[in-house]
N, C-alpha and C positions, 0 to 999 in steps of 0.2 A: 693647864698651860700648854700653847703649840706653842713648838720652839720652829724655826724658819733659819736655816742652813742655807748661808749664800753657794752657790755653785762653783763661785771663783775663790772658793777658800785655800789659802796655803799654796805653797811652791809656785814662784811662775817658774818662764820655763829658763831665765837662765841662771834663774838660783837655780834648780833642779838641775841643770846641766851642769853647775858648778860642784854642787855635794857630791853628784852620781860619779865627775871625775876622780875627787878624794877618796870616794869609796873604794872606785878601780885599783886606785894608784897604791892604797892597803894591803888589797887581796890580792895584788902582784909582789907585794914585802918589800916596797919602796918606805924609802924615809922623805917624809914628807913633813915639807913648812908651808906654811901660807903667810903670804905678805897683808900682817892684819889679819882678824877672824874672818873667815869664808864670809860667813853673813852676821848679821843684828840680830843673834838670837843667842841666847849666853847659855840655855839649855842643849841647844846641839852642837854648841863649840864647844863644851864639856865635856859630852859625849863624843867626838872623833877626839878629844884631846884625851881620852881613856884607852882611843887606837892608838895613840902615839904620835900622835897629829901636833906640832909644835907651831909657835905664834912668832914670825919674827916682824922687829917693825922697822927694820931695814934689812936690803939684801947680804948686806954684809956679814950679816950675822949668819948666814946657812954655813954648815959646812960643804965641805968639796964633796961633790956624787949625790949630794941631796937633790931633791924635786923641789924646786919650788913653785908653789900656784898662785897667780895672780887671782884674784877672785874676781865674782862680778860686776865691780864697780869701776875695774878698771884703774889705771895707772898712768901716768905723765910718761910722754914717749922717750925723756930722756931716763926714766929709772926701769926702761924695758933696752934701753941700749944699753944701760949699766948692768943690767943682770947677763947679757949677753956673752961681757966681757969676765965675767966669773964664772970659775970650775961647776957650775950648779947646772942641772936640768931645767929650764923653765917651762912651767905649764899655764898656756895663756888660759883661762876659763872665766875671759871678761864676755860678759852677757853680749850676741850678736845686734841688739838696739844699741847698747853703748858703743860699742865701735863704730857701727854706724853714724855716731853723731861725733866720734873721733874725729872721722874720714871729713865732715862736714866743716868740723873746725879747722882741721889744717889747711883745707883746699880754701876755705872765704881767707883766713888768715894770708896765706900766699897772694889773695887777689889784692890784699889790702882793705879788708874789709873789717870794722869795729864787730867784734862778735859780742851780740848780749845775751848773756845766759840767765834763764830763770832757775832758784834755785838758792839753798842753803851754801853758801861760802865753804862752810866746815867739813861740809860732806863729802867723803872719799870721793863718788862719782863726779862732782865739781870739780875738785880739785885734778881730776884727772881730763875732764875734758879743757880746762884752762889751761894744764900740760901740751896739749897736741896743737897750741895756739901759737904761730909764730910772729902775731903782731900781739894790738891790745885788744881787751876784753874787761868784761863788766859785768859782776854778779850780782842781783837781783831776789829778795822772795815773795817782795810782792808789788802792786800795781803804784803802790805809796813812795817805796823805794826807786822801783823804774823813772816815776815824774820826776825825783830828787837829782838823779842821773841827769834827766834832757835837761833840767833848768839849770844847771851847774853851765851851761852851754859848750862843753869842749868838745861839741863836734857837729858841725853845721847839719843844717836838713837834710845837703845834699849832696853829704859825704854816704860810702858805700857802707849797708849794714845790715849783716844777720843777728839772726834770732831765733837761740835752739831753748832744749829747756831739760831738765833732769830728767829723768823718765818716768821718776814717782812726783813728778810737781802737779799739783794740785789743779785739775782740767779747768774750773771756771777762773782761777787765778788768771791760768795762762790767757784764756779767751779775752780778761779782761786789760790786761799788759800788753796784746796783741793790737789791742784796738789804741790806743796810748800810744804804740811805737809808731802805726803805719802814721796818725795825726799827725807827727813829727815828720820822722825822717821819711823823704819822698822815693830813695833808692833801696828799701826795705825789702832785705828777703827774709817770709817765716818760713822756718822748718820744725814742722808740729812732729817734735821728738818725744813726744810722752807714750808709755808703751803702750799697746793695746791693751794688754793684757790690767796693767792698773787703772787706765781711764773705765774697763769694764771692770774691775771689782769694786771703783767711785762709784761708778752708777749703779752698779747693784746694789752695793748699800745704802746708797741715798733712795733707791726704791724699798727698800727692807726696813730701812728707818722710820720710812714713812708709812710700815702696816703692824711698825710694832709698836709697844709697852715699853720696849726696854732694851739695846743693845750691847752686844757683849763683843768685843775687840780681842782678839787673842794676838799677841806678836811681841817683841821686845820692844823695852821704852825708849830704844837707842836707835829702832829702825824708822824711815824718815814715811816710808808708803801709810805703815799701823800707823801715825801719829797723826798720816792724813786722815785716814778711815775711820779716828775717831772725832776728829776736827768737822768732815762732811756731816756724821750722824746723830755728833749730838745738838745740830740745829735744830731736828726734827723731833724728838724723843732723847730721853735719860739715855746715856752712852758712858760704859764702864768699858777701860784698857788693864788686860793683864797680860801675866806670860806663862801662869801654868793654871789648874784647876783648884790650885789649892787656895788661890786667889778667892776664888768662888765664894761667897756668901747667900748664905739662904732666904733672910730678909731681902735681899732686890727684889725677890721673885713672888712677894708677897702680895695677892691680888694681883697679879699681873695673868692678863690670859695669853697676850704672843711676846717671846721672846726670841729677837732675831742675832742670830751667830754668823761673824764671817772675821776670815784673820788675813794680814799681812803676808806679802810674798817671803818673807823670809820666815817663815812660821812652821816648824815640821806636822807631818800629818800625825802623828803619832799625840803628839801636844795636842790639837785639834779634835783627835776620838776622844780623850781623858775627858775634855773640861768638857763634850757633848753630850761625855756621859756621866759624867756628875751632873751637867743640870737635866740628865734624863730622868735621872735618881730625883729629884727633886721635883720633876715635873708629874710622875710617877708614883710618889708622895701624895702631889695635891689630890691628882685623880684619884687616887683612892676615900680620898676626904667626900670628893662630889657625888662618887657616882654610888649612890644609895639607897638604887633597884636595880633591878632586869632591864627594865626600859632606857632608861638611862644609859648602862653601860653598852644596850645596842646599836642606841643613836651615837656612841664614841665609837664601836668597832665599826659603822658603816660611816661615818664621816673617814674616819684612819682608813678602809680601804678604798675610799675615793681616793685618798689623797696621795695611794699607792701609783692609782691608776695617771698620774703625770707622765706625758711624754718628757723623755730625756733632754729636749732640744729647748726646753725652756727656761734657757741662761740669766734670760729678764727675770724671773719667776722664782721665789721663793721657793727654797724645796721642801715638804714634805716627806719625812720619812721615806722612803719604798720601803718593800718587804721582801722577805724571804720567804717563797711562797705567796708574796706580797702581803701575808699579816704577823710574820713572825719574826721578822727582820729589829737586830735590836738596834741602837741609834750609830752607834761603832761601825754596824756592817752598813750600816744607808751612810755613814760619811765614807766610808771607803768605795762605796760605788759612787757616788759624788764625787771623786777625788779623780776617779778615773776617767772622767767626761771634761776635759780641758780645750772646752773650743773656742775657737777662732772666730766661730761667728759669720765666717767667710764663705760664699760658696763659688763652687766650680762647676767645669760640665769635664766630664770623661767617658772615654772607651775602654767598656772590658777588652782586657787583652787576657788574659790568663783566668782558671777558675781552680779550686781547690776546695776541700771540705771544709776547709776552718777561716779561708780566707779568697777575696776575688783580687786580683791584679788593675789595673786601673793606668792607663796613661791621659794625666791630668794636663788639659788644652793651657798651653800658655805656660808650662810651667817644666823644669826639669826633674824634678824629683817625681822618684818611681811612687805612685799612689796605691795604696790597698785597703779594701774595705774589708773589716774583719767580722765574721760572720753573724756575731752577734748585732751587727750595727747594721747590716740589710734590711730586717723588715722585723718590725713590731710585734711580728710571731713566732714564740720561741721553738715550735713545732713546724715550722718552714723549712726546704731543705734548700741549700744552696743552688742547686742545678736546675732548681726548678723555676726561680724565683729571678736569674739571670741568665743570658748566655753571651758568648765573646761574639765582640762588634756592638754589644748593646750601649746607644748613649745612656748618658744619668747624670742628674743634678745634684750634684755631691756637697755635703758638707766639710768643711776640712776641720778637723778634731784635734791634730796635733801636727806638729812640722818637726823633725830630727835631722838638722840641720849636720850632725856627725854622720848618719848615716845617708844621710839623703834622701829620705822616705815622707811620706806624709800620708797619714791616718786618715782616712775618710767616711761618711757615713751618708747611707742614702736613706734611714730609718727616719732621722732627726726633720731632714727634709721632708717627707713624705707628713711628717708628724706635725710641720708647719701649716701645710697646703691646708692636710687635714683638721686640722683645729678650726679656720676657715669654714670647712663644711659642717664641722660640727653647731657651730656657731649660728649657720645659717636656716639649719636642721631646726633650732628650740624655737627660732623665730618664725619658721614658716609651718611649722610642724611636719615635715617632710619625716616619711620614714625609712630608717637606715637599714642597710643589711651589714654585718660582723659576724668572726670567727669569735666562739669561746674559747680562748686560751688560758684562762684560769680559773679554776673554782677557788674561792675563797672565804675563809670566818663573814661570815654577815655578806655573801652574795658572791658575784663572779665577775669577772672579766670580759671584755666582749671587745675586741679591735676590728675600728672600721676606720679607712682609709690612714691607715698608718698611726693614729691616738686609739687610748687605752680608757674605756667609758666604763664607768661600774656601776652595776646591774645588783639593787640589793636582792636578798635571796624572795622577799615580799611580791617583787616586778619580774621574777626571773622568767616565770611559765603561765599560764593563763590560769592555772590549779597549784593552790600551793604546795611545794613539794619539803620534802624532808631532805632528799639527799640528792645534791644539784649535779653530783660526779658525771652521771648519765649526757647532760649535756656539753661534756668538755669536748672540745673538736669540732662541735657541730654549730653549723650556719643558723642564726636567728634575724628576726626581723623586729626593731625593735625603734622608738623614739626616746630622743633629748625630752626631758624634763626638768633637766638642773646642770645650770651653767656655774663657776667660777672664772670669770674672765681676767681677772689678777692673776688666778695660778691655775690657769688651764684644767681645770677640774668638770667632768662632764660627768651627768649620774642619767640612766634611762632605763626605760620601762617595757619589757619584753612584751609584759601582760597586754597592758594598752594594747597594743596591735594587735597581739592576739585574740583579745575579746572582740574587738573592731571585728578581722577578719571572720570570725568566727560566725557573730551576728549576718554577714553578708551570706556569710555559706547557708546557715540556717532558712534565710527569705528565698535563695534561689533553691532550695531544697524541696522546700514547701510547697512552693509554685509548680514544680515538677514531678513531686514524688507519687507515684504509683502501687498498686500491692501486683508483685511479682517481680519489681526489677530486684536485679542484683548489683553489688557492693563488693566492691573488696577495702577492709572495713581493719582495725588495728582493736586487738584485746585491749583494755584500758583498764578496768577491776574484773574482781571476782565478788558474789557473792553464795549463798549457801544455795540458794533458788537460781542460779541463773551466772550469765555473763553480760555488761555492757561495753558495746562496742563500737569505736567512732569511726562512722562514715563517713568523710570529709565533710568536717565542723558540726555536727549532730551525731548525738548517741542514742544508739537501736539496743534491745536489750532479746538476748537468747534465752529463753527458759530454758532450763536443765531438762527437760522432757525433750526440748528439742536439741541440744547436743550429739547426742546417740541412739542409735538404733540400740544398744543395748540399755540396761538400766546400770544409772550410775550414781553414785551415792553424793560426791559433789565436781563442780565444772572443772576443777585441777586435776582431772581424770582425764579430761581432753581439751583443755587450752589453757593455756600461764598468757601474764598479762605480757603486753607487747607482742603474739604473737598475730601476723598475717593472716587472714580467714576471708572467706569468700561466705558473700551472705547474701538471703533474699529477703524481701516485704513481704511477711505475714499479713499486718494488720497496719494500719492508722489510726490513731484518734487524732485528728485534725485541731478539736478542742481542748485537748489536755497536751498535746501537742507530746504525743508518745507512739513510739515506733516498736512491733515485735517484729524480732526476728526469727528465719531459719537458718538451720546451718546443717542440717541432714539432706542429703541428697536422694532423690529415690530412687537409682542406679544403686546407692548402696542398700536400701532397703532390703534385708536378709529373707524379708518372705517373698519379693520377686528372684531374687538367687535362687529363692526354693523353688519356685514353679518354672525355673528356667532349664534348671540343673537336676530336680529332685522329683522326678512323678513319682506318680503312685507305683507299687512294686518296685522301686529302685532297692539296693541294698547297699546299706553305707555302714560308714565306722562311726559309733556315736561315744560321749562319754558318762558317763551314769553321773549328775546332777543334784539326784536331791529319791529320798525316799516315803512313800506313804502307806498306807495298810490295806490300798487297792494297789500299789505297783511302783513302780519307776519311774523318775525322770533322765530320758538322756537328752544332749545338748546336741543337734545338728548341725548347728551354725552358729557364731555367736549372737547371739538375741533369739533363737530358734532353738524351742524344746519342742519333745513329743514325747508322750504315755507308753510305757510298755504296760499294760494292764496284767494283774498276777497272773493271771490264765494263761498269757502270754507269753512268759519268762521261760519256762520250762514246757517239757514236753512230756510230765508228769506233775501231780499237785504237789501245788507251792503254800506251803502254811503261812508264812512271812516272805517278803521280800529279799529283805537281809539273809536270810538262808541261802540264798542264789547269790544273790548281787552283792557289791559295796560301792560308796562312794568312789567316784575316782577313778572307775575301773572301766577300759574302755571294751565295747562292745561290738559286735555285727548285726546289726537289725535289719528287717525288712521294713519299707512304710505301706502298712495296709488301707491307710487314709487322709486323706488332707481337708481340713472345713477351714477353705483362707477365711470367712465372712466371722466366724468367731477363732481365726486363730489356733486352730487344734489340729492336732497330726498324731495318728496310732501305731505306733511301733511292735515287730514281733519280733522277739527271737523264738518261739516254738516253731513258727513255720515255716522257718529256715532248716531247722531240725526235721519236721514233718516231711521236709522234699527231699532229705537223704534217702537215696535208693533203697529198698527192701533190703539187696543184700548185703547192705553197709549198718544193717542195723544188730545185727550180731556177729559172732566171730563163726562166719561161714566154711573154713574148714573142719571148722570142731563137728559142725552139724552135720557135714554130709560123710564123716569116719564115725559118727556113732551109731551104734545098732539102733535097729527101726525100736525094739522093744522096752533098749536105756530111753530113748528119747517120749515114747510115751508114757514111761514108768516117771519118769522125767515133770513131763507135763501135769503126770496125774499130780 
């Protein structure tokens, strides 16, 4: 089972502004009442009511020095002039759309205009905007009721009249009461007061209703928005409303393959992780039922990291999981990043003015609040660095993410955008077959990551290199050239194939290769294996192969003696076979060739330091250079007879030789140390003072 996470789930933003006041007003050790529960959610008024958070449902009731909060539904202007004239604190924290249609009401009311509200009678926010009404008015919830209104006829065509509407009232309702009123009344003004924010989490879910099996509603049964949101969804698919996870039943989800989640504004996030991850547990459950090979479970881990790979910006779009590392991410941590992407939908254009490591400065055209993009929200690369990626003065087509209307700031992202444009080309890419170039920025279980033009394309590990690899790591950071293969156009899901192009290109380099190659040129050429005989090495897009003979002038037992794969080498054409379409390489130079060093360096009669080599029962090998032996032959060794070798010499031991010969044509060279000895002076060959102090007749008595 995919479960499909609306975007716009939980807190809009003036409930959120309204708890986040409560919370304040706590952690400052105020005694604090609410006029009425904060919101329609009986699980988090329990919980601040464990802060000490009390319900009054009149002002009268606070005591003297208490805070009291109006919440965000708003209040009748004369029970904000009654609280004014009580010992109490008042904390206005009616949502900034509601007052807005305060403002609307009192200013038509003043003109004399009939106000007609769309909208449940009973409901606090009703009842509060009828309050700021200083003529008549008329509440409505639906287009059956509105007609009921005009045929009553108490109020001509072409008397003065607005038309606002709750802010959680129901979008096609209104559209359709709108169209009713203007029929009638000809002095008709609409003010389309329904929030953004819940007309986008309508649509979302009537978009999610329509791709799932089964919808799941999370919010209180007393809040008017959930009541909508299950009203919208369950026209299209089965639609279940709860308020906590314990609601949950495991039979819904039986046979079912997409189950779509989205809740109420008055819904805490924390409720919303519970019940996503009980039915994670459960969805969790089935897969393990299904997946019943290897194969199987790889086609889920590389579906699950495409489905990583969504850009952020797509609020239409069911969400998908992300991940942690984008495949480790449990369903808790993807709704909390989900939670934190609350956009507008809006976009702007701005000038950096300021830059910093964590965040850029932005003053947004048209608008007074100080803008900043935070740096996560720049650019679709998490290895990007700020400074590099903008500079002050630069314009930018900015997303607005969030507006903090307390502080005067507004959140902005230029990733989201970029990730719009992008999706576009991607798009365009599968249908023309056009090929892309992306940054790896993530390796991943079952392939990688590849961002081009701001979306996030996943590259199974099968498509990632033109040769299957084992361990993808090596390519993270680096630029690939790769095409679309697989769209999802419902949820921006893009899958593509490194290989393809690179076998493409590959093939192209091979024919102009062919067409040109010659025996002698040279190459600078990339190690790519090893084997026991040799190395292959590719020449741009063809593989030449080095015999181990040809490596080194010396003898080497295998090629990881002089190259590891991935190293740079400079190489020439040995050979072609044209028809088996095989290339030998060299990689010995013959500058380094140690038997031209010898005839450069080493004639005959030179005298060098050599090292003793190797032993035989004719003499010695010493080592002149490396690849370069030569013979002391026993005769040679000493300057007296040598029985064995080993009597004189040892391994290892290094020597002073003369060269009394060179045969370059077989390779041989005659070493002496005797006649190095032999050319010591006469009188160096005994101890000449001794001779000439002993009597003539010791010394022949001596000799006899």
């Amino acid at each position: 089972m995919e479960i499909l996470l609306a975007h716009s789930a939980g807190f809009c933003f003036g409930v959120s502004k309204a708890v986040a006041r409560v919370n304040e007003l706590l952690d400052e050790g105020r005694t604090v009442y609410t006029l009425g529960p904060i919101i329609h959610n009986p699980q988090l008024v329990d919980q601040l009511a464990r802060r000490g958070v009390r319900i009054a449902q009149t002002p009268d009731e606070v005591p003297e020095g208490a805070v009291l909060v109006i919440r965000s539904h708003g209040v009748p202007r004369d029970t904000v002039e009654h609280i004014r004239e009580l010992p109490v604190e008042m904390c206005d924290a009616t949502c900034p759309f509601v007052s807005k249609i305060h403002r609307i009401a009192a200013e038509q009311s003043a003109k004399g205009a009939l106000l007609l509200i769309a909208g449940d009678h009973r409901h606090p926010e009703v009842i509060g905007i009828r309050g700021h009404c200083s003529g008549p008015s008329v509440v409505f919830s639906s287009a059956e009721e509105l007609s009921k209104e005009i045929e009553k006829g108490e109020w001509s065509a072409d008397h003065p009249v607005a038309m606002v509407s709750q802010t959680t009232f129901h979008t096609k309702t209104w559209e359709n009461c709108v169209k009713i009123a203007k029929k009638h009344y000809t002095n008709l003004l609409v003010f389309d007061t329904i929030c953004d924010a819940t007309a986008k989490r309508q649509n979302e879910a009537v978009e999610l209703s329509l791709k799932s099996d089964i919808m799941v509603i999370v919010g209180g049964r007393q809040s008017s928005n959930t009541a909508k949101l299950r009203d919208v969804c369950s026209a299209n698919c089965p639609t279940v409303l709860i308020e906590t996870a314990d609601e949950l039943s495991r039979q819904w989800f039986e046979g079912i393959r997409t189950a779509g989640l989205t809740a109420g504004a008055s819904t805490p996030a924390d409720i919303i992780k519970e019940v996503l991850s009980t039915m994670s547990e459960i969805e969790k459950n089935n897969e393990v039922q299904r997946v019943e090979d290897a194969a199987a479970a790889e086609t889920i881990v590389s579906d699950a990291a495409a489905a990583a790979a969504e850009t952020a910006d797509q609020a239409e779009a069911a969400s998908t999981v992300p991940a942690k590392s984008f495949d480790e991410m449990s369903f808790e941590e993807a709704l909390e990043a989900s939670l934190q992407s609350l956009s507008t939908d809006e976009r702007v254009h701005g000038v950096v003015v300021g830059i910093a490591p964590n965040e850029v400065q932005v003053e947004v055209v048209g608008r007074k609040q100080a803008g900043y993009i935070p740096a996560d929200e720049l650019s679709a690369d998490p290895n990007a660095k700020v400074e590099d990626l903008v500079k002050v003065g630069d314009e930018l087509e900015l997303l607005i993410m969030r507006t903090n209307d307390q502080e005067g700031t507004i959140m902005l992202s230029k990733k989201r955008v970029d990730a719009m444009k992008g999706w576009d080309k991607v798009v365009e890419a599968e249908e023309s077959g056009a090929v892309l170039e992306g940054t790896v920025t993530d390796v991943i279980k079952g392939g990688m990551l590849v961002v081009t033009n701001g979306v996030r394309v996943f590259v199974p590990a099968s498509q990632a290199s033109a040769m299957r690899m084992e361990d993808l790591s090596p390519l993270k950071g680096t630029t690939v050239r790769f095409r679309i293969i697989e769209t999802n156009k419902s949820r921006r899901r893009a899958v593509g194939s490194v290989r393809q192009v690179a076998r493409e290109e590959r093939k192209e380099k091979e024919g102009a290769f062919w067409e040109k190659a010659e025996v002698g040129q040279t190459y600078a050429g990339v190690v790519k294996s090893l084997t026991s005989y040799g190395a292959f090495v590719d020449i741009g897009g063809v593989d030449g192969m080095i015999h181990i003979s040809e490596l080194s002038w010396s003898r080497i037992k295998h090629p990881s003696e002089v190259v590891n794969v991935g190293d740079k080498v400079e190489v020439y054409i040995k050979d072609l076979d044209h028809e088996k379409k095989k290339i030998s390489l060299g990689y010995r130079k013959t500058e380094d060739n140690p038997w031209e060093i010898l005839k450069e360096q080493y004639p005959v009669g030179s005298v060098v330091k050599a090292k003793v080599v190797g032993m035989t029962t004719f003499g010695a090998f010493a080592q002149l250079l490396p690849g370069v032996d030569g013979l002391i032959h026993i005769s040679q060794i000493a300057n007296h007879r040598v029985e064995k070798p080993q009597d004189e010499l040892k391994v290892g031991e290094e020597v002073t030789v003369k060269i009394t010969n060179i045969d370059y044509d077989k390779k041989r060279i005659s070493l002496s140390i005797r006649e190095l000895l032999e050319d010591v002076p006469a009188e160096d060959e005994g101890d000449s003072e001794t001779a000439e102090e002993a009597p003539a007749g010791e010394t022949e008595e001596s000799a006899e």
